[in-house]
N, C-alpha and C positions, 0 to 999 in steps of 0.2 A: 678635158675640155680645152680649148683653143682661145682664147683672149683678142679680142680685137677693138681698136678704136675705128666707129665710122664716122665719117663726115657727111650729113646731108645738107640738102641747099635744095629751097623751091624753087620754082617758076612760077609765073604769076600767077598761074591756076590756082597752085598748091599755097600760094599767101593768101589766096582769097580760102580756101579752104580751111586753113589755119585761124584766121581772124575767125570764120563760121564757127568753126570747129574749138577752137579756144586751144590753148597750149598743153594741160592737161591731157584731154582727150587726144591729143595727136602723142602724147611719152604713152599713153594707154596702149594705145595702136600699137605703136613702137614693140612696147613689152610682149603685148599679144602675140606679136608676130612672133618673136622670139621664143616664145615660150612654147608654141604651136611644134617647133622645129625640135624642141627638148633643150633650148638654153636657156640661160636668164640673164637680166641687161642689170649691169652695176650702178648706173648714172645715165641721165638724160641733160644736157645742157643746152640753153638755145646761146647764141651768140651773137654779133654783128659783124660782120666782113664777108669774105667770100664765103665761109659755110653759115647753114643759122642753125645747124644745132650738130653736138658731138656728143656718142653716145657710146659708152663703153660696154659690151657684151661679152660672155662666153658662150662659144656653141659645140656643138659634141663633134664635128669635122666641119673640113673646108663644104664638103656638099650641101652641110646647111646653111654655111657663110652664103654660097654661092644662089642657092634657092631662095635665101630672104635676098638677093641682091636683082633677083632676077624679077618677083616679086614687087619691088620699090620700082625698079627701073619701067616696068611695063605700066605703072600705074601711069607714068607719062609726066605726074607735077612734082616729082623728085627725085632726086639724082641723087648718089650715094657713090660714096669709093671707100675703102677700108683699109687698115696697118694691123699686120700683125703685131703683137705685144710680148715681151719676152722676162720672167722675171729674171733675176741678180744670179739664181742659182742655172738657168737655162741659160742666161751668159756663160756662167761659168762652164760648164759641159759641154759648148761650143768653143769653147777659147783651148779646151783639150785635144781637141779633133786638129788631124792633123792633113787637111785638102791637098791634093795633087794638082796645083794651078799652074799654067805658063805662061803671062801677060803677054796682050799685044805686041808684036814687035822685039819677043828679046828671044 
């Protein structure tokens, strides 16, 4: 499974929504959704600033990242972007690999 932090943020709809809805019942959704697709969400957190909630999931591939992203975004009152997450050991396994790169201009 694939590890991702998303960032969601309402629009007005979706704070009115929220407020109806209560906070609970919207990490519910959350999870459901998730779990619909074969993954399951680590952490639900709301915040204040540009995102109002961050929520940590695994899903079984990018197509189900991409189906719950598609999902969120058409509902229309929230917007969502996502980071992949990587542990200490998938660092490591990356820092072996040895890429064929030739930067801009040299």
């Amino acid at each position: 499974m694939a590890k991702y932090m998303v960032r969601a943020s309402y629009n007005a709809e979706g704070t009115k929504g929220l407020i109806k809805d209560g906070g609970v019942a919207r990490r519910e959704a959350a999870e459901a959704l998730i779990k619909s697709l074969g993954g399951t969400m680590e952490c639900f957190y709301y915040a204040l600033g540009d995102d109002d909630a961050y929520v940590i999931i695994d899903v079984p591939d990018t197509a189900s990242l991409v189906a719950a992203s598609l999902a969120i975004g058409a509902s229309g009152v929230v917007t969502a972007s996502s980071t992949p997450l990587f542990t200490a050991e998938e660092m490591d396994e990356a820092t072996k690999k040895s890429p064929a790169y030739k930067p801009p201009g040299s």
